[in-house]
ROVEXVO-281256 format. One record per residue: residue number from 1; residue in one letter; x, y, z of N, C-alpha, C, O, CB in turn. Coordinates in nm, 2 decimals, always signed. Glycine has a CB too. Layout:
NUM | a | X | Y | Z | X | Y | Z | X | Y | Z | X | Y | Z | X | Y | Z
...
# end
This chain:
1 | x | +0.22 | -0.74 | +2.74 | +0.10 | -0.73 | +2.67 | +0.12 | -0.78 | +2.52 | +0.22 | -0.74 | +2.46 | +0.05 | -0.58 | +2.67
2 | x | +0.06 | -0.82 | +2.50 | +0.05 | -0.90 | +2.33 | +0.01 | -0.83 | +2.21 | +0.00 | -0.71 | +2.23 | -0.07 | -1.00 | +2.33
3 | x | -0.01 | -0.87 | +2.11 | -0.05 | -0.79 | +2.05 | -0.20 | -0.78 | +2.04 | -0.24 | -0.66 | +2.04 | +0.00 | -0.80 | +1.96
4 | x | -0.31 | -0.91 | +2.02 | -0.41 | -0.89 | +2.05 | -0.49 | -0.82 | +2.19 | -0.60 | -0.78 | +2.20 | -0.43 | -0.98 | +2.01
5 | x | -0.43 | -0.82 | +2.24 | -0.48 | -0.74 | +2.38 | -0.41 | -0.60 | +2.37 | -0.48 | -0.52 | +2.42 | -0.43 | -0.83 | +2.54
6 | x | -0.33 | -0.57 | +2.33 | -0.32 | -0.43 | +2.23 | -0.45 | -0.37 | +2.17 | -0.54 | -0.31 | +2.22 | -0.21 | -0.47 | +2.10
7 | x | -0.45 | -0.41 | +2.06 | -0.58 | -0.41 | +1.99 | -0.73 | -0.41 | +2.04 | -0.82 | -0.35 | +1.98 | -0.58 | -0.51 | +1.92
8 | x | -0.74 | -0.47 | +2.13 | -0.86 | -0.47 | +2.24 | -0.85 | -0.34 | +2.32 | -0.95 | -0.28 | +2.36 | -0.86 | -0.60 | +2.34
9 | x | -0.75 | -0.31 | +2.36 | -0.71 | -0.18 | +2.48 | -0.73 | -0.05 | +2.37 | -0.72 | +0.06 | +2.41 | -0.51 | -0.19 | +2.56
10 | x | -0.75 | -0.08 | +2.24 | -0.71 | +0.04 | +2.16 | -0.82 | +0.03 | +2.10 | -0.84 | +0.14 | +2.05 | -0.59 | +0.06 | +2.07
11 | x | -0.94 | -0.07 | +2.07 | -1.05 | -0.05 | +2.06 | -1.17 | +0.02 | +2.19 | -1.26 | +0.10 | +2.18 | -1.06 | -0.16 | +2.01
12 | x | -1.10 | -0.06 | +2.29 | -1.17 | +0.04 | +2.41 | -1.15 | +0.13 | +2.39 | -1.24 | +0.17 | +2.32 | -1.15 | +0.05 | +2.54
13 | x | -1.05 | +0.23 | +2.40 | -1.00 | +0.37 | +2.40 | -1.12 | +0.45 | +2.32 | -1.20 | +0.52 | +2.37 | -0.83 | +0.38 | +2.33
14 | x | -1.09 | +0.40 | +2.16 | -1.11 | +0.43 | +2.05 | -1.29 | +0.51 | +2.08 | -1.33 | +0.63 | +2.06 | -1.08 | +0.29 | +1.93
15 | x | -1.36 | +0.39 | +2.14 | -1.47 | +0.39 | +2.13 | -1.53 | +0.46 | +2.21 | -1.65 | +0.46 | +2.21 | -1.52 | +0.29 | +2.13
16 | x | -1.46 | +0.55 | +2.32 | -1.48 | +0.62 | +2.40 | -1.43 | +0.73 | +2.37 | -1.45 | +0.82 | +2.45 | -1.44 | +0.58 | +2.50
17 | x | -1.36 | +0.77 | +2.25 | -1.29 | +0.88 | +2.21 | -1.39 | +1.01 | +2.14 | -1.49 | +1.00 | +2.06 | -1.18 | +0.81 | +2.09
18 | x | -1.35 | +1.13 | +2.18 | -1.42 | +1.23 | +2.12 | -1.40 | +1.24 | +1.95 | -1.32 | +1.18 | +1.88 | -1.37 | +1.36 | +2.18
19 | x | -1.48 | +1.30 | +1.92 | -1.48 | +1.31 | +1.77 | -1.34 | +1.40 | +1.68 | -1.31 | +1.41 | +1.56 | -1.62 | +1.40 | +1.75
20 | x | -1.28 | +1.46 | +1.81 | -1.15 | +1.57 | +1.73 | -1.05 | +1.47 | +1.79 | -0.93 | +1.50 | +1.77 | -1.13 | +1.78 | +1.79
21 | x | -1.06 | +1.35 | +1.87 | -0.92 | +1.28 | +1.83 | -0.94 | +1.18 | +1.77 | -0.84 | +1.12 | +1.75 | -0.83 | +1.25 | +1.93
22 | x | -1.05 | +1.11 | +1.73 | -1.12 | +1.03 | +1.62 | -1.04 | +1.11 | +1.48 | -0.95 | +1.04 | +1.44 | -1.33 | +1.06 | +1.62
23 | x | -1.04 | +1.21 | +1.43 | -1.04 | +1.27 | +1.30 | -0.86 | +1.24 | +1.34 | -0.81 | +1.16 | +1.27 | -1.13 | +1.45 | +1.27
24 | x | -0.79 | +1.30 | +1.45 | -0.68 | +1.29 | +1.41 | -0.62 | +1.18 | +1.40 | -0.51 | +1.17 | +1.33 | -0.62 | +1.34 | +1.45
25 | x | -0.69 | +1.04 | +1.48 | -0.63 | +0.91 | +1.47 | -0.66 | +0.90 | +1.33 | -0.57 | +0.84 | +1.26 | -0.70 | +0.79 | +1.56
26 | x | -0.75 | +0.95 | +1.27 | -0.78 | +0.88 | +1.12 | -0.73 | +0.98 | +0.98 | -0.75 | +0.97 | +0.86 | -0.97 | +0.87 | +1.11
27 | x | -0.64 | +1.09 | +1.06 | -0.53 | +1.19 | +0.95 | -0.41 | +1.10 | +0.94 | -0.34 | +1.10 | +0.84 | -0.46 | +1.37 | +1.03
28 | x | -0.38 | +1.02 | +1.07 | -0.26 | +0.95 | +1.08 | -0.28 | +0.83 | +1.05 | -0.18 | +0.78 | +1.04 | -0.20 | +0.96 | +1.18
29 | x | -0.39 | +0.74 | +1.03 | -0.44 | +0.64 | +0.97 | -0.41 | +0.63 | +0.82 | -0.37 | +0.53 | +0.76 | -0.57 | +0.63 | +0.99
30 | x | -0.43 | +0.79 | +0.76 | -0.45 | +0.80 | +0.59 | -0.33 | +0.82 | +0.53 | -0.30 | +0.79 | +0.41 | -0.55 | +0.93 | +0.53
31 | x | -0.21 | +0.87 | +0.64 | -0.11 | +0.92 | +0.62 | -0.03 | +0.80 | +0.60 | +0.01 | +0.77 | +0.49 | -0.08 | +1.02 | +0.71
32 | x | -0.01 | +0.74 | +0.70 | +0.03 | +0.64 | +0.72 | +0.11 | +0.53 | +0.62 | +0.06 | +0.51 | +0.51 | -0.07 | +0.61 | +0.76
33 | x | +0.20 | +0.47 | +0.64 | +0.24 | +0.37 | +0.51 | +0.19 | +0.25 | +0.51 | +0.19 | +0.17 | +0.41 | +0.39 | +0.35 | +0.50
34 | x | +0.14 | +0.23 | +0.62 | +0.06 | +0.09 | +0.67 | -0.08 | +0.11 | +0.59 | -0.14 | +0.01 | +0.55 | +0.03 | +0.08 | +0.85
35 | x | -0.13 | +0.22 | +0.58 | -0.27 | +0.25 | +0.53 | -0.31 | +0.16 | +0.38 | -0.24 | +0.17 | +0.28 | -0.28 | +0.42 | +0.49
36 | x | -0.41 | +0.07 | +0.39 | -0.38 | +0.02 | +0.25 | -0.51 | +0.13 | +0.17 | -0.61 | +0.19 | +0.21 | -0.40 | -0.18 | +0.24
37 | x | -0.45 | +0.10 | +0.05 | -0.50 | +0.16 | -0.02 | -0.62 | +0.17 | -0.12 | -0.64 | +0.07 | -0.19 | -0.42 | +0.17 | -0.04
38 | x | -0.71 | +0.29 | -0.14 | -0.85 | +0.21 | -0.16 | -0.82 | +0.21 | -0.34 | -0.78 | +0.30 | -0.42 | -1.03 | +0.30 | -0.09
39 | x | -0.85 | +0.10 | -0.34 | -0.80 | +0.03 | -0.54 | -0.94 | +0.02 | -0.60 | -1.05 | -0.01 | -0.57 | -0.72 | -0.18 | -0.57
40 | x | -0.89 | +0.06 | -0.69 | -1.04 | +0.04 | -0.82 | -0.98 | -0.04 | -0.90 | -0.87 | -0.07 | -0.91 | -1.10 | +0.16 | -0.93
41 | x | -1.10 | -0.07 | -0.97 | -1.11 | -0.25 | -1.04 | -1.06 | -0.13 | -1.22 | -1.12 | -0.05 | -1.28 | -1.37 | -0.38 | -1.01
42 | x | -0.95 | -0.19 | -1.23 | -0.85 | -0.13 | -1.38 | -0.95 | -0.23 | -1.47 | -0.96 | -0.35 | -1.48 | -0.63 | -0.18 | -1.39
43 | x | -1.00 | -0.12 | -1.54 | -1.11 | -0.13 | -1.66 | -0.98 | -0.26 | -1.77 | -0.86 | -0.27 | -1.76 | -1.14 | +0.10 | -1.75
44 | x | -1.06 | -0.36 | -1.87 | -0.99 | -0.49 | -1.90 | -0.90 | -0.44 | -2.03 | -0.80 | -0.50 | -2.07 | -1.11 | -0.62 | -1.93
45 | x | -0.97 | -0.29 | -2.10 | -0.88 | -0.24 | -2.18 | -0.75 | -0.17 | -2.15 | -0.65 | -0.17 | -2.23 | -0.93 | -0.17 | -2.22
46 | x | -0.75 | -0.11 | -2.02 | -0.62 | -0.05 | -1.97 | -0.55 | -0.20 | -1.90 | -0.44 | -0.17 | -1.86 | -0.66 | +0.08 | -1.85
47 | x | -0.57 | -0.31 | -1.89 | -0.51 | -0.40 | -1.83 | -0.46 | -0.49 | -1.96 | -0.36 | -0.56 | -1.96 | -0.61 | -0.46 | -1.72
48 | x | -0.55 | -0.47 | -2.06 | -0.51 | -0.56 | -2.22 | -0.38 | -0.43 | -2.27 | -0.28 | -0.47 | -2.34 | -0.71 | -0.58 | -2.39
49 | x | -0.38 | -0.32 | -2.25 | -0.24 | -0.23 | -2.29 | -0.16 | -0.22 | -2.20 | -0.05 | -0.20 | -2.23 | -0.25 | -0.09 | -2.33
50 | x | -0.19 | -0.24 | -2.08 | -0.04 | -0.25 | -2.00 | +0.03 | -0.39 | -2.02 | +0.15 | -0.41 | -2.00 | -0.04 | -0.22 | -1.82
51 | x | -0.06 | -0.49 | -2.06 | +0.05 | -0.64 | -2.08 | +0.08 | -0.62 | -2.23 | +0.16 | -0.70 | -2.27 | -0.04 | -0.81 | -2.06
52 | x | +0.05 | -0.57 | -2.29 | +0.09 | -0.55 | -2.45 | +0.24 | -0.45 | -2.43 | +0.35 | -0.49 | -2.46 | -0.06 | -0.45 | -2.56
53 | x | +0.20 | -0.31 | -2.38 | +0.35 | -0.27 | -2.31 | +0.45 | -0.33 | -2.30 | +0.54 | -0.33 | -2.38 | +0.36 | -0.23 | -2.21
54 | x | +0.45 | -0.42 | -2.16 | +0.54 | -0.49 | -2.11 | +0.56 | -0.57 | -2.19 | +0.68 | -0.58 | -2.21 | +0.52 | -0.54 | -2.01
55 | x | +0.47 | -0.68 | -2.27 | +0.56 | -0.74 | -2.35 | +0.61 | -0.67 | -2.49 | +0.66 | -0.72 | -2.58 | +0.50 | -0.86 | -2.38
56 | x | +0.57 | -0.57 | -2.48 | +0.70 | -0.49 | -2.62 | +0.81 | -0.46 | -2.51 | +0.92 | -0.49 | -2.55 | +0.64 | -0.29 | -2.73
57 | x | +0.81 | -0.43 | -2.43 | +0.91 | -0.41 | -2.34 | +0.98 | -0.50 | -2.32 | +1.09 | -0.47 | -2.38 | +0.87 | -0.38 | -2.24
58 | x | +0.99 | -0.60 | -2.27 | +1.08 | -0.74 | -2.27 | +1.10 | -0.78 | -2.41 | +1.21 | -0.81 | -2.43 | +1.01 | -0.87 | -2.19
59 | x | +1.00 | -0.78 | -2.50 | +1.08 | -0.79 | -2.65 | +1.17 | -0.71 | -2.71 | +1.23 | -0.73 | -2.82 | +1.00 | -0.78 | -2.75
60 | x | +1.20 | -0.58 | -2.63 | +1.31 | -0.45 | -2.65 | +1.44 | -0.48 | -2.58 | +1.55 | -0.44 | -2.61 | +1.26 | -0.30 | -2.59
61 | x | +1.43 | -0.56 | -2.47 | +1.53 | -0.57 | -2.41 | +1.49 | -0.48 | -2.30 | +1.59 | -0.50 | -2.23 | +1.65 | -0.55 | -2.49
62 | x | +1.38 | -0.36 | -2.22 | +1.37 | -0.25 | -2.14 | +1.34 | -0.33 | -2.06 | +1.22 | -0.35 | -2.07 | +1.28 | -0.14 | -2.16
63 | x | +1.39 | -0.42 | -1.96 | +1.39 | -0.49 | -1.83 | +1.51 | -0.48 | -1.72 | +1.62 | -0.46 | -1.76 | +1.38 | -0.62 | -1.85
64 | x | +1.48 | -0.50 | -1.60 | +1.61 | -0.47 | -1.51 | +1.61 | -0.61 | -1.47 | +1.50 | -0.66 | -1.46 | +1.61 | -0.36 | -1.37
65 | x | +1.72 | -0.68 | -1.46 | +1.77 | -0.81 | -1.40 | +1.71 | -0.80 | -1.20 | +1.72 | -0.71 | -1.12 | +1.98 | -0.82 | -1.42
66 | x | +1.66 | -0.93 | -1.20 | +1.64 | -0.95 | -1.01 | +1.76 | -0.88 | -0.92 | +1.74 | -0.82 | -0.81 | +1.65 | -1.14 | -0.95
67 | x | +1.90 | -0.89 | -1.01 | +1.99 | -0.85 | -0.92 | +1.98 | -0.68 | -0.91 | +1.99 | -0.62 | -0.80 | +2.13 | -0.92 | -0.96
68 | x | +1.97 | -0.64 | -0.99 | +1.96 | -0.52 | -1.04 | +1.84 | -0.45 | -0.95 | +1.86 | -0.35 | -0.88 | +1.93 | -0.53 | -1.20
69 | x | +1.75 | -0.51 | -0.96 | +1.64 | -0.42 | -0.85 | +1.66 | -0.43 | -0.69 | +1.66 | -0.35 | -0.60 | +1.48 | -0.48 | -0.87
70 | x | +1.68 | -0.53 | -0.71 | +1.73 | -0.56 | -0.54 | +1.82 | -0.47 | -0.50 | +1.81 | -0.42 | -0.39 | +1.79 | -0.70 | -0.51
71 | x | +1.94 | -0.44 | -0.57 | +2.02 | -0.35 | -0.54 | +1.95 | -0.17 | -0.56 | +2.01 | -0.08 | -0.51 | +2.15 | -0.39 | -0.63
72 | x | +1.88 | -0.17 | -0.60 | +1.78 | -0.06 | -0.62 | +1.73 | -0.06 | -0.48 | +1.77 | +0.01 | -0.39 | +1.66 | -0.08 | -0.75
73 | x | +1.66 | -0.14 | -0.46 | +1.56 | -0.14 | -0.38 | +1.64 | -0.09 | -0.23 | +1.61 | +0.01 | -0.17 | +1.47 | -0.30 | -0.38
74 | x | +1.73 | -0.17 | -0.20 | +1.86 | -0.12 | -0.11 | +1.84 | +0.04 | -0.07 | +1.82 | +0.07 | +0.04 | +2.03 | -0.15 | -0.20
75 | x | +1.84 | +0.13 | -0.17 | +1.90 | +0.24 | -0.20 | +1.76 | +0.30 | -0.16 | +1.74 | +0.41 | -0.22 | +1.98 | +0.27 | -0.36
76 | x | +1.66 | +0.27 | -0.09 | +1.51 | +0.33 | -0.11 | +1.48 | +0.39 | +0.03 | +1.37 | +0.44 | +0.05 | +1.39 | +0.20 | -0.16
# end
């Protein structure tokens, strides 16, 4: 089975589904790390001080090198 015919087999299901396993497909939808996330549009003043930040920041020297995060990221 594929993946689109996955998806079709789980939309049938879905659509035939009672309402109390509707809610829990959609506890584990929210939970989820796959869940994307609902974003709001960052007002142009909070977006004009976080690049003013960062660049006092990189003018301080407060940056981690590519190698440096990657090895971070490892550790996650």
């Amino acid at each position: 089975m594929n993946t689109q015919s996955i998806k079709l087999s789980l939309i049938e299901w879905l659509l035939q589904s009672d309402e109390k396993t509707l809610l829990k497909i959609d506890k584990i939808r929210k939970s989820s790390k796959l869940a994307v996330p609902e974003f709001q549009p960052m007002p142009i003043e909070e977006l004009e001080k976080r690049a003013l930040e960062s660049e006092n920041d990189i003018a301080n020297g407060r940056v981690t090198s590519l190698d440096n995060l990657m090895n971070e990221i490892k550790g996650w």
